[in-house]
N, C-alpha and C positions, 0 to 999 in steps of 0.2 A: 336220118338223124337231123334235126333241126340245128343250123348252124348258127355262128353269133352274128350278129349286125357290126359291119366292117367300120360301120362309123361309132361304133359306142365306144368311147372314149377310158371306159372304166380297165378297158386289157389292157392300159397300160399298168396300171397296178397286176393284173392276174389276165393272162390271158387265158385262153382255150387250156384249159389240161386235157390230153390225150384218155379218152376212156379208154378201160382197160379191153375193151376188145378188137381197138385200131391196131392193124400190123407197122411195123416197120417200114419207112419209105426210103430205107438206105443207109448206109453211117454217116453218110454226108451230113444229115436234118438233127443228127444225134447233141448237137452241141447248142439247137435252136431249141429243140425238145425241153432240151438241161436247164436252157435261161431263163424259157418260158415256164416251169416247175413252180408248184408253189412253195413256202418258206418249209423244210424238217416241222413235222409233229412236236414240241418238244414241252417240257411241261408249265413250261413261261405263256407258250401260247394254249396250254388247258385254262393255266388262271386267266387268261385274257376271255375265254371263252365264257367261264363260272359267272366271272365279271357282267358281261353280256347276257347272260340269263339269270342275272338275278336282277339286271337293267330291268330284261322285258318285264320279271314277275311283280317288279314294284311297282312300273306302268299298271299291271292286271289288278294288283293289291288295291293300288290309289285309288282306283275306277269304284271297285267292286264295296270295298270299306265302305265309301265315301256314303256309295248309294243304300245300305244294309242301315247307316246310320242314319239316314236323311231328316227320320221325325229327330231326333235329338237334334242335328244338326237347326232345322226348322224353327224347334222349341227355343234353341239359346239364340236364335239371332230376330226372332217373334216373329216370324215371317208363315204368311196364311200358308194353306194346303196350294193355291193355283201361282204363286210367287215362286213357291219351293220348287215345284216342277220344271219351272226357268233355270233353274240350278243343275240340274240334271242332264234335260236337252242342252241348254249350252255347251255343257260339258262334252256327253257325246259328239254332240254336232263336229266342232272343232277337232275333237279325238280322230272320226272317220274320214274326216274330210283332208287330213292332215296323212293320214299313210297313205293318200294316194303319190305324195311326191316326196316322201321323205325316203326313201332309198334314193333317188336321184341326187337330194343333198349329202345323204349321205356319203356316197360316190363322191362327190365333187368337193367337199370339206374333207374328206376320209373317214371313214369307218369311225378311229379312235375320236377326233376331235369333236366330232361331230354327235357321237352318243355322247359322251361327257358332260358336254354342254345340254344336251339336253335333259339328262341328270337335274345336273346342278336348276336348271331353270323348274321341273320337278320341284324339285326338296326346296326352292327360294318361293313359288308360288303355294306349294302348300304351308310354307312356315308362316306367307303373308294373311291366309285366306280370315282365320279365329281373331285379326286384328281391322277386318275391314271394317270403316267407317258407317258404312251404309249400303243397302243394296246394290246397287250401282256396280259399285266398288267390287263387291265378293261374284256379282254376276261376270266382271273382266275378268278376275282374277281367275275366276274358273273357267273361263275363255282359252285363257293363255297358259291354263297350269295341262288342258286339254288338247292343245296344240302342244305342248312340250313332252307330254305325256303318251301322243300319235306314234312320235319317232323314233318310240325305242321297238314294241314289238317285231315290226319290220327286220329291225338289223339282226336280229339273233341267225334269224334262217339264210341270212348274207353269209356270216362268219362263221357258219356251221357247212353251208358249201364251198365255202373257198379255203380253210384252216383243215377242215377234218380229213382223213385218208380215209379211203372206199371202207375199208370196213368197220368203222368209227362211223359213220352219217347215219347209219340210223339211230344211233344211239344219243347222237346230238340232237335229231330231231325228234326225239323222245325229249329230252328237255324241254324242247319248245313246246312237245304236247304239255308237258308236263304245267307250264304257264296256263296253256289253254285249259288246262280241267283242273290241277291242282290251288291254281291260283283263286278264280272263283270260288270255289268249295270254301276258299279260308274268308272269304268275305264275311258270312253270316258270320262264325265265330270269333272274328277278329273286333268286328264290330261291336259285339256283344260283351266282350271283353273293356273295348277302351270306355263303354257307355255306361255298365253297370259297376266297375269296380275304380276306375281310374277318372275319365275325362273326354267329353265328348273331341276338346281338340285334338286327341291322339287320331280320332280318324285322321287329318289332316296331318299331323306330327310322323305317324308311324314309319313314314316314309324315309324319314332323315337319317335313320342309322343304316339302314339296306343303303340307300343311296353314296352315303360315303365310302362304305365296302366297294361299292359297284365299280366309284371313279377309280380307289385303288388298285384292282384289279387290273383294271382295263387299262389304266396308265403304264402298269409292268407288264403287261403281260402282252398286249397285241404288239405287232408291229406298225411302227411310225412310217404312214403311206404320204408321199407328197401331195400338196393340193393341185387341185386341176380345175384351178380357177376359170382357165380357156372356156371349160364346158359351158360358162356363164352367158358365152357369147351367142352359145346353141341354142341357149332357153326356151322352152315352148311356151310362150306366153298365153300363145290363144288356149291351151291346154287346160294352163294355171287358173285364167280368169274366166273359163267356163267348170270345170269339172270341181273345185273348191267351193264355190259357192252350190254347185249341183247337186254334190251329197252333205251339202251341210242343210241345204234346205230340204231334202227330202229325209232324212233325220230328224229335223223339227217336226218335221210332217207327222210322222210316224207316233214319235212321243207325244206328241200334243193334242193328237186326231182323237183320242176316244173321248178327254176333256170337252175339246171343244164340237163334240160331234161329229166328226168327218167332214164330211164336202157340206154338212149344212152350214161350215163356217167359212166366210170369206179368206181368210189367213189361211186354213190348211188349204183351198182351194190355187191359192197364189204357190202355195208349198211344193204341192205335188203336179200342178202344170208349169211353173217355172223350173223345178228343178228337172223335170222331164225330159222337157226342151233343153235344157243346158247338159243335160247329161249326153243328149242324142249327138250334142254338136261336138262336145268332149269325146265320146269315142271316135266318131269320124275324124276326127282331127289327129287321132291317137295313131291309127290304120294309117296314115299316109308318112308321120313324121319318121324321120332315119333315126332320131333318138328319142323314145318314148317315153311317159312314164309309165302304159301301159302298151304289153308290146303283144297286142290282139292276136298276132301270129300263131302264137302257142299255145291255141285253142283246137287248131291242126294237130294238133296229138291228142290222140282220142283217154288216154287216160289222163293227161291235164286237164282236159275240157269235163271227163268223169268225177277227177276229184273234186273240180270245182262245185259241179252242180253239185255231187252229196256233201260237200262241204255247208251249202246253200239251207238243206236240207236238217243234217247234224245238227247243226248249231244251233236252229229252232228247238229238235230234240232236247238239244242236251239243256237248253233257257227254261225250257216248259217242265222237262221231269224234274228242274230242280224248285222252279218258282211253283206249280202247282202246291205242295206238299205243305211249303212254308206260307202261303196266302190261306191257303185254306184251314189251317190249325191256327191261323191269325184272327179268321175274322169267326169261325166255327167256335172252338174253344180260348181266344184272346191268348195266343201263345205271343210270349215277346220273343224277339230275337235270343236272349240267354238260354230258353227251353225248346227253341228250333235248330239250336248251333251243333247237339248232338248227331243230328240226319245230316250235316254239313261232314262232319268230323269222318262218322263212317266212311262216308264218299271220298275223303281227301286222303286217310293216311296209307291205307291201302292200294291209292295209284301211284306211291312213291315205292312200290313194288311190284306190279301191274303194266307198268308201263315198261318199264328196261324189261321185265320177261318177255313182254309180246315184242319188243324191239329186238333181242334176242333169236326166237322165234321167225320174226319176220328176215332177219338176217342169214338163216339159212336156204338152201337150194331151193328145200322141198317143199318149200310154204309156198302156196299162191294166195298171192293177195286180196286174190278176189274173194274166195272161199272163207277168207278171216274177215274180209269186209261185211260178206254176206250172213256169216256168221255175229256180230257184234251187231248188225239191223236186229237180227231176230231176237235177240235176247234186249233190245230196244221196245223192240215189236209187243214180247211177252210181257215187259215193265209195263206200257199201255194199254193194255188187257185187262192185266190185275188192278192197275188204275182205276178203269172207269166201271168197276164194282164197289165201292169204297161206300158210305152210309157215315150218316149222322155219329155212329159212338166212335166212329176210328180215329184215333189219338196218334202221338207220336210213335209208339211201337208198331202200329201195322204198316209204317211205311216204312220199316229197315228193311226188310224183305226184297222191296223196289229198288232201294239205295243201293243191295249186294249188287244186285244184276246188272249196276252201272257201274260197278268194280271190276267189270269183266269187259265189258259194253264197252262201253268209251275208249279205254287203249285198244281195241280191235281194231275200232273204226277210223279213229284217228291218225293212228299209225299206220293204218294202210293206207288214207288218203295221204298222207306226207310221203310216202313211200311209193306211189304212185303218179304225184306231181312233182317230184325231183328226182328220180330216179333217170339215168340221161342228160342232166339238165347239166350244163357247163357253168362253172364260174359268174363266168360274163353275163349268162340270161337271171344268175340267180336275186339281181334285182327288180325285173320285171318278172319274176314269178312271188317274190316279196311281198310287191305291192300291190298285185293282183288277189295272193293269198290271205292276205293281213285284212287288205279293206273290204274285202266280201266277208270273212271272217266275223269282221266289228259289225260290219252290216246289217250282216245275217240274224245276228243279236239286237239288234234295233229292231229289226224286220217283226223276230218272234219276239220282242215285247209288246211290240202295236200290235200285232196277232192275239197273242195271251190278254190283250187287253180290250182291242174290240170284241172279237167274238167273246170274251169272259162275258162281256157288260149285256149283247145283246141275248142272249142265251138266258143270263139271270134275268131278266125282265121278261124276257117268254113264260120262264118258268114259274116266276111271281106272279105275274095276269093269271098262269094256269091254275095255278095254288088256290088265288083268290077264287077266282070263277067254279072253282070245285067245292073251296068249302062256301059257296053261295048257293049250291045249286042240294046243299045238304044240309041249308038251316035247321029246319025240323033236328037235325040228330047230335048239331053242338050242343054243349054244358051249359046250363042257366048261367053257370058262373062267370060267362063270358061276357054279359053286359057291365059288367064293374071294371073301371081303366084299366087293374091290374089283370083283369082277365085279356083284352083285348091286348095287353103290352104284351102279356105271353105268348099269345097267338101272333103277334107279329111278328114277334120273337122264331118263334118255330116256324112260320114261313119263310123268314127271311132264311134260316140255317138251312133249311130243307132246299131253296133255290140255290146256295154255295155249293152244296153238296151236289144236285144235277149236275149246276153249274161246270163244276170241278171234273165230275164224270164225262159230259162233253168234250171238253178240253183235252180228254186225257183218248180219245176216244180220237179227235182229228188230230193229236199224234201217231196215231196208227197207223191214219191212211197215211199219215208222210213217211213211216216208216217203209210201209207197202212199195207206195212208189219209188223210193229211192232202194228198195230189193228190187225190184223190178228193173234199172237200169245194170243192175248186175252181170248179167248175164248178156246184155246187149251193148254195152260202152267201152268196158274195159277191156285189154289185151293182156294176157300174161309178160308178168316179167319177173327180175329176177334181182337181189340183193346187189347194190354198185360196187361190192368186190367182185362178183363173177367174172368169168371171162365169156359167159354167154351172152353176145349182144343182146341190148333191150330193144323192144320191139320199136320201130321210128314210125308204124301207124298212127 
């Protein structure tokens, strides 16, 4: 079993809890045992918890709303198509770059003080954003509402390993899935909601009432941890000032690269070999320090190191099976957001029952995790399938079919990766599993939108040359009526739909192999184990 780092500073709030399969070292250690415990379960500390997961989902909300709305957003502040995009990446940028060290502030402000604030800084920069003066202006504010907005998903999976008792954890980090997949899903609809009936600034607005509940909660409900200002003295600076600016620019990278062409532009070029380089020197730096933000060690456990990479994986899955459906009824049949929100809906209301059953499930003896993980790929695998058969007349009904199968999907998967990267995992380490979790997480979803967006672009143009070259090579057999503009608008018309459609089938098609390859570590990565109530050791492989 992988022990905690003598120098992290954070066991002084929570040290080491004894897993439940350590024996007895005597009556004598009985009374260190007792001190060292964490605070009784009690229902003070569930609202503390509620509080903290409705923190993270307002984070997920703000993010997801924001970006569902972006042409409105765009529209009321006049700002072009390649402006608006700076809106975004900023956003992200700051968002990912920002969990790599906010469980460390956390820790060191305390848990309570420290989401709070970042609450309130939340609901203060979105209340500011529908009043900015000018570009500039709404470009910071989304800066800093993206940095504020980093530091809450992190804390959930803190206060859910250190607050919950064994057979409660997984059911907490069902909640936390429950951020990761229900949260998204409410995007499209929420968005479509505040744009077509109410007001574009409720994107921005929505936040404030979630947000007040949250500080509530959390103010009664956790417990008041001392600050541990000292740690400030430990700071890893060389850390800070390589690894923040390393995923903020490879972030930029990512979102901006299909825009600007990839490496034919100088800027993504500076992007993705600056931030390379600084990333390389931020892990090395990471591997030697006594107090990390990322504690590289706990890649030695072969199902940490498993979850990650299908976590890597997943969350490409899970960006692609939902962005395909709603791009491509966008641009095929001009669906707006209000007539796409229903494929949203299916997805969303069903894993608030989905998720506690496989968590349930997974809580038992006889489940192995692996076989549920393996299971929840393939029926990923089979969405991908059906996918990339799809044709010109398929409207919103042929893709609920696809949507159910992520009703199944998603809690499988998810919940065995959480279940397989904390399982074992003490207190103390559950903020460098936090942080490690969280910004590959955010990452990963960067990663598959530069993905979905390069290969979408370069595929449709294949596909288009192919179109064109084919109906050139069968002049003779076109419609006289083609030589009148309205004939040629129609023709372009239908080749452009008919390249989405490839397009789309592609896409849905190099989902598959990622499905493939992440079954295929299945069987090779992972070790059996078992629910953190047992009393059968988990395996320390």
């Amino acid at each position: 079993m992988t022990t905690a780092n003598p120098l992290t500073t954070e066991t002084e709030a929570t040290t080491i809890v004894q897993l439940p399969h350590q024996s007895s070292v005597g009556e004598a250690a009985a009374p260190a045992r007792a001190a060292s415990a964490p605070a009784d379960f009690t229902v003070r500390i569930a609202v503390g918890l509620a509080g903290m997961l409705f923190a993270s989902l307002l984070a997920i909300l703000n993010e997801q709303v924001t970006a569902a709305a972006m042409a409105d957003i765009q529209g009321a502040f006049l700002i072009g198509h390649d402006d608006g995009t700076w809106l975004t990446a900023l956003f992200e940028a700051a968002n990912v770059a920002t969990m790599v060290f906010a469980p460390w502030f956390g820790i060191t402000f305390t848990l309570k003080r420290f989401t709070i604030g970042a609450v309130l800084a939340t609901m203060l920069f979105g209340l500011l954003c529908p009043f900015a003066p000018n570009l500039l202006a709404l470009y910071s504010l989304r800066v800093l509402q993206g940095v504020a907005g980093g530091c809450l998903p992190p804390m959930l999976i803190i206060v859910a390993l250190r607050y919950l008792p064994p057979r409660f954890k997984l059911y907490g980090l069902a909640g936390y899935a429950l951020t990761a997949t229900f949260g998204p899903a409410l995007g499209t609809p929420l968005a479509a909601l505040w744009t077509e009936f109410v007001s574009w600034r409720m994107a921005f607005w929505q936040i404030i009432p979630l947000g007040v509940l949250c500080c509530i909660a959390i103010q009664q409900g956790l417990p008041a941890d001392p600050l541990k200002l000292e740690r400030l003295r430990a700071f890893n600076w060389i850390g800070f000032v390589t690894g923040f600016p390393a995923f903020a620019m490879l972030v930029t990278g990512l979102l901006q690269g299909d825009r600007l062409d990839w490496f034919d532009s100088a800027l993504i070029r500076v992007m993705f070999g600056g931030g390379a380089l600084l990333l390389v020197v931020f892990l090395a730096s990471e591997w030697f320090q006594p107090v990390p933000f990322f504690k590289l060690q706990l890649l030695a456990r072969r199902n940490f190191a498993h979850g990650l990479s299908t976590l890597l994986g997943t969350v490409i899955l899970l960006v692609g099976v939902a962005a395909i459906p709603g791009q491509f009824l966008a641009r095929v049949h001009g669906y707006r957001p209000l007539q796409t929100a229903p494929l949203s809906l299916l997805l969303a209301v069903p894993l608030l029952i989905t998720l506690p059953l496989t968590a349930a499930f997974l809580n038992t003896r006889r489940a192995d995790h692996r076989w549920v993980i393996a299971t929840g790929l393939s029926l990923m695998f089979a969405t991908c399938v059906m996918g990339s058969f799809m044709t010109s007349v398929w409207i919103r009904d042929n893709f609920y079919v696809l949507q159910s199968l992520q009703i199944v999907a998603q809690p499988l998967v998810i919940m065995s990766i959480l279940m397989g990267v904390t399982t074992g995992l003490p207190p103390t380490e559950g903020p460098f599993a936090s942080a490690m979790f969280n910004t590959l997480k955010t990452f990963s979803a960067t990663l598959a939108t530069g993905l979905i967006e390069g290969v979408g672009t370069a595929r449709e143009h294949f596909h288009s040359s192919m179109l064109v070259d084919q109906l050139g090579n069968r002049a003779p057999m076109t419609s006289p009526g083609l030589d009148t503009s309205d004939g040629l608008a129609q023709l372009a018309h239908r080749i452009h739909e008919q390249a989405v459609v490839l397009t789309s089938a592609d896409l849905y098609r190099v989902l598959a192999c990622v499905a493939i390859a992440l079954l295929l570590l299945v069987p090779v990565l992972p070790v059996r184990i078992y629910p953190p109530w047992s009393t059968t050791p988990p395996s320390s492989k």
